[in-house]
C-alpha positions as CSV (number, residue, x, y, z in Angstrom):
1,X,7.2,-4.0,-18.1
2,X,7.7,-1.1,-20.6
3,X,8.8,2.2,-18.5
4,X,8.2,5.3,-20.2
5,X,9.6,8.9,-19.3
6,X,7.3,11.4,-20.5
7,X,6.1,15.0,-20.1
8,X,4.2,17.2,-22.0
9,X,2.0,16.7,-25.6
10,X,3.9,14.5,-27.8
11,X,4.5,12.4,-25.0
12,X,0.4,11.9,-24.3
13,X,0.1,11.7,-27.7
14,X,2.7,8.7,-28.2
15,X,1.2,7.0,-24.5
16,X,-2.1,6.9,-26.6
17,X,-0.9,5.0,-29.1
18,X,1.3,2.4,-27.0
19,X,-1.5,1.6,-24.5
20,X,-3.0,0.6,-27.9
21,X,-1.1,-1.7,-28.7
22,X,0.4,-2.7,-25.5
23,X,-0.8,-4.0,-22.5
24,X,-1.6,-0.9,-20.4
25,X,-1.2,-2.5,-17.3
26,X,2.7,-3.9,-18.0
27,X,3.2,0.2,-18.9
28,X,4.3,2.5,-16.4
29,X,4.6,6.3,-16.9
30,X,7.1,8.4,-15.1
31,X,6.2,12.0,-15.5
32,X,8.0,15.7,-15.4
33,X,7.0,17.9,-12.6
34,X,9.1,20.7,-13.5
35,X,6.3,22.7,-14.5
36,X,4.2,22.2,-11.9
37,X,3.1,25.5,-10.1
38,X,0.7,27.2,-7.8
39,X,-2.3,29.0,-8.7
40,X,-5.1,30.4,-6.4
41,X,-3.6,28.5,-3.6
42,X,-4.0,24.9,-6.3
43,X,-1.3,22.3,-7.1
44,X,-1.3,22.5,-10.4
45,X,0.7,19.3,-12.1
46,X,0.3,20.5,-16.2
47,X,2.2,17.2,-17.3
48,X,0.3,14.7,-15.1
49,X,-2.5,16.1,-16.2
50,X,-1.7,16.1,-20.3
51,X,-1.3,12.1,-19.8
52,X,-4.0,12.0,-17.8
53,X,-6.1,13.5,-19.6
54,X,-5.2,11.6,-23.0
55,X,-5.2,8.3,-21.9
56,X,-8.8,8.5,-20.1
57,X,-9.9,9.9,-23.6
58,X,-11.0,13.6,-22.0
59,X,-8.4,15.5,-23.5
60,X,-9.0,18.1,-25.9
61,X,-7.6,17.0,-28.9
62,X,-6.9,20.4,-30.7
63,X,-5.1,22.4,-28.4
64,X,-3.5,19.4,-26.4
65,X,-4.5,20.7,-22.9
66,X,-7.1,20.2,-20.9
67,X,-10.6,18.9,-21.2
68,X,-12.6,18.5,-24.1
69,X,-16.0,20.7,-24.1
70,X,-14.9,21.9,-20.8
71,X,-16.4,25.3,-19.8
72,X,-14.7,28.3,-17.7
73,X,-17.1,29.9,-15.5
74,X,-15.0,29.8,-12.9
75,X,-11.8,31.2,-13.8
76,X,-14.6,34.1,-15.4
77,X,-16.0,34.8,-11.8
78,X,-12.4,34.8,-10.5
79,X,-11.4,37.8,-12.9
80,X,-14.5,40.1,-11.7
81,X,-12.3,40.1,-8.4
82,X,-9.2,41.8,-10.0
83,X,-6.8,38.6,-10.8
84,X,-5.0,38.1,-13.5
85,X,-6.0,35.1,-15.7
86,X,-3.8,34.3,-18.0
87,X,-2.8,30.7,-17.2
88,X,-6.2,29.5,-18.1
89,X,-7.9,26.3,-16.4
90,X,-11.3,25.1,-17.1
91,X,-14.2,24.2,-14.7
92,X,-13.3,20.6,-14.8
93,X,-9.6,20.9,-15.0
94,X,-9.7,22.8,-11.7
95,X,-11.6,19.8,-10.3
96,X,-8.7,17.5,-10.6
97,X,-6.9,20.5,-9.3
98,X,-8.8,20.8,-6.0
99,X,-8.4,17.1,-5.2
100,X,-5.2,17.2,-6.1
101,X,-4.2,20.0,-3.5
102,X,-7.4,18.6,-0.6
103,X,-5.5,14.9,-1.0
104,X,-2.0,16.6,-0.5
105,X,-2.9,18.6,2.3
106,X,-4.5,15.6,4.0
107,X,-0.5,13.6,3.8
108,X,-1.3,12.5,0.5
109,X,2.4,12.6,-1.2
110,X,2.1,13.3,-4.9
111,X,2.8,10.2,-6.4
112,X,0.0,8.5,-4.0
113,X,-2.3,11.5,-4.7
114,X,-1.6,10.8,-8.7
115,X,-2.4,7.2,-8.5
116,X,-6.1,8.2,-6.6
117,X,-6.9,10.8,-9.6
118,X,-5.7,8.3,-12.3
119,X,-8.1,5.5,-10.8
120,X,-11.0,7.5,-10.5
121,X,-10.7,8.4,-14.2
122,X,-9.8,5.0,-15.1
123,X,-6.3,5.2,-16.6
124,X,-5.3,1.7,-17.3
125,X,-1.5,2.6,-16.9
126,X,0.5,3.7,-13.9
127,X,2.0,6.8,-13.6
128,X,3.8,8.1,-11.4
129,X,5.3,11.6,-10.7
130,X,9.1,11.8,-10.8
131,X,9.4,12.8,-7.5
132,X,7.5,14.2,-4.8
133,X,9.8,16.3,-3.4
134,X,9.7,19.8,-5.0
135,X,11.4,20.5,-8.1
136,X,10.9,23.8,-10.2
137,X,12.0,24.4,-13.7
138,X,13.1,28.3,-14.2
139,X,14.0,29.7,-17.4
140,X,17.0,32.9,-17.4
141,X,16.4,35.4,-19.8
142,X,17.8,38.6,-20.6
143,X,14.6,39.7,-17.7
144,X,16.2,37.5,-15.1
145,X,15.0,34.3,-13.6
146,X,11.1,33.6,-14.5
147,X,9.3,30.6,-13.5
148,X,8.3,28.0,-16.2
149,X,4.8,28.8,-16.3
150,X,5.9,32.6,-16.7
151,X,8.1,32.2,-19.3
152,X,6.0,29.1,-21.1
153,X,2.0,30.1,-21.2
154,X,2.5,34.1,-19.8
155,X,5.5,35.4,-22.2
156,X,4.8,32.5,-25.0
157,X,8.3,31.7,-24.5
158,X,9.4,35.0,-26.3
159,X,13.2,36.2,-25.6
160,X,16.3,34.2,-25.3
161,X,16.6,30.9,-23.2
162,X,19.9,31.8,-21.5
163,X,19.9,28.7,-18.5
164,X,17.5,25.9,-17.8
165,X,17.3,26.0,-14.1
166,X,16.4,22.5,-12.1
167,X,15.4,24.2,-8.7
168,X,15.3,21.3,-6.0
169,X,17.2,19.1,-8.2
170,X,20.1,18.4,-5.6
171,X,17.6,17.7,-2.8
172,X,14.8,15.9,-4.9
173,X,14.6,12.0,-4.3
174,X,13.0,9.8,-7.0
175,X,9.6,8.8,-6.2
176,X,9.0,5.4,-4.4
177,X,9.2,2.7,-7.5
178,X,10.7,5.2,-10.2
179,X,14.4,3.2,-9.9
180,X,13.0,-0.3,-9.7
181,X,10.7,0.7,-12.9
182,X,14.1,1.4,-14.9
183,X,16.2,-1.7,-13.6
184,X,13.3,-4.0,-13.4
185,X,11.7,-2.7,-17.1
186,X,12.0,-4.9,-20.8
187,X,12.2,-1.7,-22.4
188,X,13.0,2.1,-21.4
189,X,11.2,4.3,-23.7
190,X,11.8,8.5,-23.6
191,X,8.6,10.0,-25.5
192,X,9.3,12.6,-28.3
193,X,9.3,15.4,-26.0
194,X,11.5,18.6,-25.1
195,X,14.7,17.4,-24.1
196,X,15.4,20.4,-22.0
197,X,12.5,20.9,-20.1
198,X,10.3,18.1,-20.3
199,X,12.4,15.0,-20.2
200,X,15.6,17.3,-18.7
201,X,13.6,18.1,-14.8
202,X,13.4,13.8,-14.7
203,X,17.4,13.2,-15.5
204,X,18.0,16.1,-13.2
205,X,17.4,13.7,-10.7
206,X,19.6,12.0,-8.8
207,X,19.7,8.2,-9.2
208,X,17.2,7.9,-12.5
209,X,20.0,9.1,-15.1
210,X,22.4,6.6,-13.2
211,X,19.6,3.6,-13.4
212,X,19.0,4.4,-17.8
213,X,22.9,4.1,-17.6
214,X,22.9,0.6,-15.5
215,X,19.6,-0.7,-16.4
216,X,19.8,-4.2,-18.1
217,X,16.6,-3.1,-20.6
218,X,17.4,-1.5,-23.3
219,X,16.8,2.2,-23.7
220,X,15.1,4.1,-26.8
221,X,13.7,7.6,-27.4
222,X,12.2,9.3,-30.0
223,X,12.9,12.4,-31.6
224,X,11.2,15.4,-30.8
225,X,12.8,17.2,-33.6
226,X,11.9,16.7,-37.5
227,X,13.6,18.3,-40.1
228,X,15.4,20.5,-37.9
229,X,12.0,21.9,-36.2
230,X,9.9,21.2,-33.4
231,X,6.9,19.8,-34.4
232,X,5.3,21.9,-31.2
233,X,6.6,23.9,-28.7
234,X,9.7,25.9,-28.5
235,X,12.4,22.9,-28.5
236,X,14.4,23.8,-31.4
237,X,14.8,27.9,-30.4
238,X,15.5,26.7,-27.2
239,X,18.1,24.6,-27.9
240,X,19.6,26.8,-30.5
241,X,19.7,29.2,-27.4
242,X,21.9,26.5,-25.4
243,X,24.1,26.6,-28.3
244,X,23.0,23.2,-29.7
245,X,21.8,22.9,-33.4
246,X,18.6,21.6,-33.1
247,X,18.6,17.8,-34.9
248,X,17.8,14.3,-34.3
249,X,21.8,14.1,-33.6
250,X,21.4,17.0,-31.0
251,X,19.2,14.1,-29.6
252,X,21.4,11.7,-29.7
253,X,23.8,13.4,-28.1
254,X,22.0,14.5,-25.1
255,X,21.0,11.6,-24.1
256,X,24.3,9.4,-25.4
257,X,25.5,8.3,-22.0
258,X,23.0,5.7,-21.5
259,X,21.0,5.8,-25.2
260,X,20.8,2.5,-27.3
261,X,18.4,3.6,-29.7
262,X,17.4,6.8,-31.4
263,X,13.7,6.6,-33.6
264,X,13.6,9.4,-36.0
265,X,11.6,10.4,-39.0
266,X,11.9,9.8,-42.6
267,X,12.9,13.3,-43.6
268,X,16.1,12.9,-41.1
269,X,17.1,9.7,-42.7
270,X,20.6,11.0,-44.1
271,X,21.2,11.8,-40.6
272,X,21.1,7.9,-39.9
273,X,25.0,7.6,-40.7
274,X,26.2,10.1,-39.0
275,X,24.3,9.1,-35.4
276,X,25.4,5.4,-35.6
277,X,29.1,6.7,-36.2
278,X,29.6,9.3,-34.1
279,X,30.8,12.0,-36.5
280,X,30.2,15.5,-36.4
281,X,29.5,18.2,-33.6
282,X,26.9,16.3,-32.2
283,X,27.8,12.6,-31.8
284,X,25.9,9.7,-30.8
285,X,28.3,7.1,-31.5
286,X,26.7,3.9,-30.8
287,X,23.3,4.2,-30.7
288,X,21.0,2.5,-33.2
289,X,19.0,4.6,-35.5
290,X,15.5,3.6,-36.8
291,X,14.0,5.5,-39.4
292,X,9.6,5.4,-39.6
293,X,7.3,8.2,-39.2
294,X,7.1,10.1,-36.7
295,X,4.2,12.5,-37.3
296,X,1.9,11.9,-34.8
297,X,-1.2,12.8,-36.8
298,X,-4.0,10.4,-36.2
299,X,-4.9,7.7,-33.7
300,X,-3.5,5.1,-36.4
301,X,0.3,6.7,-37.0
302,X,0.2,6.9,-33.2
303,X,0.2,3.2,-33.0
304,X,2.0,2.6,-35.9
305,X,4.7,4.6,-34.3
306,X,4.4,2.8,-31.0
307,X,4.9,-0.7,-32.9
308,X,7.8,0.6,-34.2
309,X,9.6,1.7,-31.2
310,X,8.6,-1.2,-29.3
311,X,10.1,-3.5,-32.3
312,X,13.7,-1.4,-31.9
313,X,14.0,-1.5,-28.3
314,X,13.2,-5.2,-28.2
315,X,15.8,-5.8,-31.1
């Protein structure tokens, strides 16, 4: 079994290529639900849904969210009323979002209610929320305390990240199979996604960042950062805001305590010394470093990329 922590749209993007060329059914998917929120009284799970999405080949491709070709007549109608649109979800995307919320409040528990949407769209692969106890990822700024959502789609992450906030984290359990799928996995994969608050809400919980540091497999993630940038999303500003230079070493560092191999791209490969050694600021002594392309930019370097990690973990 190949477990894979994931959240957001590098992470969909690298599940698309590793269900291609591995058995989807030996892959299983924990996913972030620190960005999960309520709107118009809906469960909204963004991350679930990115994966989702991708792997049941309905995603829109260009913006990374949602569904292709899907239409928004209802969030249209809703506005007449007076509300507030700006976290915008299409006709069909508020589908998944209804049964979602219907299967919760009939004692569905998220993970069970995940696993009914993901069969009825046919995802090969299981995924499974991290936990389905409630867990909130809040952003401080110089404004105060907004939630994720807020800060992420409303204020397109302008101002200063002062504190990533895991709200719940001390209370929230991982979700039934999450700990056997890290001891009892061949492989341990973190996707190239925002180590803060994408992969961050999953190690915030108690017992999974203990099982990646006792887990016989061995444990690899790739690096969301390139050159120093993020190839999308805020990551490097943010991190810069927590003080940390953002790098494929910043990666390596974060995640050192139970990391065996760090995948990074060909324009950080002078960077390959310094992570196996340890030196500098940011460390990382002891992991393996493998050097490929990591520029996710067509259904082919996907799997290419895929092959590769799989090769380095099983090394």
């Amino acid at each position: 079994m190949i477990t894979v922590l994931a959240g957001g749209v590098g992470a969909a993007r690298f599940l698309q290529g590793l269900l291609a060329v591995h058995r989807p059914s030996d892959i299983t998917i924990i996913s972030n639900v620190g960005d999960d929120a309520e709107f118009f009284g809906l469960h909204i799970s963004p991350d679930i849904d990115i994966v989702l999405y991708h792997l049941a080949g309905l995603s829109d491709e260009e913006q990374g969210f949602g569904i292709r070709g899907d239409t928004y007549n209802v969030l249209e109608a809703i506005a007449h009323y007076g509300y507030d649109i700006w976290f915008r979800l299409g006709d069909r995307d508020l589908a998944t979002c209804i049964t979602r919320t219907d299967l919760l409040r009939r004692g569905r528990s998220l993970s069970e209610a995940t696993a009914e949407i993901a069969s009825a769209l046919l995802v090969p692969a299981r995924i499974i929320p991290a936990t389905d106890d409630p867990l909130r990822t809040k952003i401080r700024t110089d404004e105060g305390v907004l939630d994720f959502q807020d800060f992420f789609v409303r204020r397109r992450t302008e101002g200063h990240t002062r504190e990533v906030i895991f709200e719940g984290a001390g209370s929230a359990r991982p979700a039934p199979g999450i700990v056997e799928a890290i001891m009892e996995a061949e492989a341990v994969i973190l996707t190239p996604s925002n180590p803060l608050v994408s992969i961050g809400p999953i190690l915030s919980i108690a017992g999974i960042r203990d099982a990646l540091r006792t887990t016989p497999a061995r444990v690899a993630a790739v690096s969301p950062i390139v050159g120093g940038k993020a190839l999308k999303g805020p990551a490097d500003r943010m991190l810069r805001d927590q003080g940390i230079e953002p790098s494929a070493a910043a990666i390596a560092k974060l995640y050192e305590d139970f990391l065996d191999v760090l995948v990074i791209d060909n324009v950080d490969a002078d960077l390959k010394a310094q992570i196996e050694s340890g030196a500098g600021e940011a460390g990382g002594g002891g992991v393996e470093v493998t050097v490929t392309d990591t520029i996710m930019e067509s259904m082919e370097k996907k799997a290419a990329l895929a092959r590769t990690v799989l090769k380095a973990v099983a090394a």
